[in-house]
N, C-alpha and C positions, 0 to 999 in steps of 0.2 A: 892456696893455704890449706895445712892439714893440721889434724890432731892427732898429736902423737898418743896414742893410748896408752903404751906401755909407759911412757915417762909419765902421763897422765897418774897412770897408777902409783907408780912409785913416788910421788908429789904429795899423794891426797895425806890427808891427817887421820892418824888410826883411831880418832873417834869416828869417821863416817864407815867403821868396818864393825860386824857383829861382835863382839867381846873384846873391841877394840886390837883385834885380830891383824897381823903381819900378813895383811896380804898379799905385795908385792912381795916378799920371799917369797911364799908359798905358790904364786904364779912364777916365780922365775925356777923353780925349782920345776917346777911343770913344763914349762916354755924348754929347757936344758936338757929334761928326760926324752920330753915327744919330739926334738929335732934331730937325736942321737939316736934314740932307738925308734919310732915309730914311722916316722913321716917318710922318712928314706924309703921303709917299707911298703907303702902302698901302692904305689902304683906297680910295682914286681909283681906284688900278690894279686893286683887286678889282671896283669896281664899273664902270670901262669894260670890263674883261675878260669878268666874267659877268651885268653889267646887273642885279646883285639890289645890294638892302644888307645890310652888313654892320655888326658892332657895333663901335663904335671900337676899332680896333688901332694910334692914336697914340700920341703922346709920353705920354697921360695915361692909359692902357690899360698902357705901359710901369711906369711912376710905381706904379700900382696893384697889379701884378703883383711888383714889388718890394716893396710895402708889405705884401703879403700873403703873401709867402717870409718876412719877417722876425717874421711874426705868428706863424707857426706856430714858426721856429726859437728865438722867443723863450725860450721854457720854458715848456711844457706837463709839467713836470713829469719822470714816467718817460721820455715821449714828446722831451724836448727833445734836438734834436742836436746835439752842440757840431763844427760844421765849423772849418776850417784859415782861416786869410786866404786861401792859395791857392785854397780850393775854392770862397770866395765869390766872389773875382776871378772864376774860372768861371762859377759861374752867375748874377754878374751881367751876363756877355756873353753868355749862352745867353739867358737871359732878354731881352737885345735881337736876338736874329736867332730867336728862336723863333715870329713871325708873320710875315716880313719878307717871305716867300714869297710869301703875298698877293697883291702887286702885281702878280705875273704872274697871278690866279685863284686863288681860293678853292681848288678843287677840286687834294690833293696838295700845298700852299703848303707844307707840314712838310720836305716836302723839298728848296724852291729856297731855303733859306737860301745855299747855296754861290753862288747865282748873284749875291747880292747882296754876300757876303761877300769876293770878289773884291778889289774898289773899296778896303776897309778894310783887307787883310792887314797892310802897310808899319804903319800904328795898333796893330794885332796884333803886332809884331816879327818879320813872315813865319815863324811859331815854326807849321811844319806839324803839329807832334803835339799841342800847344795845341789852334790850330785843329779839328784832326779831335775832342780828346773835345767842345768846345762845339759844333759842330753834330748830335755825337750825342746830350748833354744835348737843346739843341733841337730835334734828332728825333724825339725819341721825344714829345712833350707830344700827340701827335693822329696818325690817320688809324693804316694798318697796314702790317705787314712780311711778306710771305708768305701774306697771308690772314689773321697773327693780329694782331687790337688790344692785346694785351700787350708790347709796345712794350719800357716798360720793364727787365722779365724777362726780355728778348733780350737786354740789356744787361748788362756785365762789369766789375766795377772793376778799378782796373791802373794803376801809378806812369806819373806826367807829367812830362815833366822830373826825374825823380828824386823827387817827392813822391808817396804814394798818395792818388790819388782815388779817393773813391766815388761813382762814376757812376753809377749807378743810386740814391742818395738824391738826389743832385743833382738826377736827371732828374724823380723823386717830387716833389721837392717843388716844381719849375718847374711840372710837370703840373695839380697842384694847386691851387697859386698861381692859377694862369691859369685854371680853373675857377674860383674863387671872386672873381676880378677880373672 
């Protein structure tokens, strides 16, 4: 049994979204742009940049990585978490800038999400605190901060728009996800 997030999203009631906000458009518009122009792109750009290969981090590595966030939040029981509409919105857009980096190399790619996320904000509603917790969600899913690979347990939850997230389940279970994708 899974959950489907994206229908999840488009289901919820646009009171559990900030200003009562359209956020299923605003992620499909997202989800339409990064399949068409960005995802195709990355792994080309890992492999002109460091000449090795790499494993699909397309549209269908995307697909996967979602399909395996909804597997685990499905209910596992003690283990299931029940997140917000909002926090799925999140990380199903962490979830698409979490390898995006890529393009420019392999090596640090966790960290040029910003570089690509640029191009997309206006799609984002230029909502800069939005923004900043989804590139932390996909920050943290690889490589290290200071020397430590614990990543996630750098990380702090804290209201977005007025809602609490928790960003650091967020970030768990992107990590995860994308491990088992």
């Amino acid at each position: 049994m899974s959950l489907d997030l994206v229908a999840f999203l488009r289901e919820a009631d646009l009171s559990s979204f900030p200003n009562r906000g359209d956020y299923s458009r605003r992620y499909g518009a997202l989800d339409e742009y990064m399949n068409k122009n960005v995802h195709k792109d990355v792994v080309l750009g890992a492999i002109a940049t460091d000449g090795g290969l790499l494993n699909d981090h397309g549209p269908d590595h995307i697909q996967t990585v979602m399909a395996r966030a909804g597997d685990m939040l499905c209910g596992c029981g003690a283990l299931a978490v029940a997140l917000t509409p909002y926090e799925v919105y999140l990380l199903l857009c962490a979830i698409h800038f979490h390898d995006v980096g890529n393009v420019y190399g392999r090596e640090g790619h966790e960290q040029r999400a910003p570089n690509v996320m640029r191009a997309v904000r206006p799609l984002l509603n230029n909502d800069s605190t939005e923004i900043q917790c989804i590139l932390k969600i996909a920050h943290a899913h690889g490589g290290h901060n200071n020397g430590d690979k614990d990543k996630i347990g750098q990380l702090q939850d804290y209201p977005v728009n007025g809602r609490d997230v928790r960003v650091r389940a967020l970030a768990a279970v992107l990590r995860f996800a994308d491990e088992l994708a």
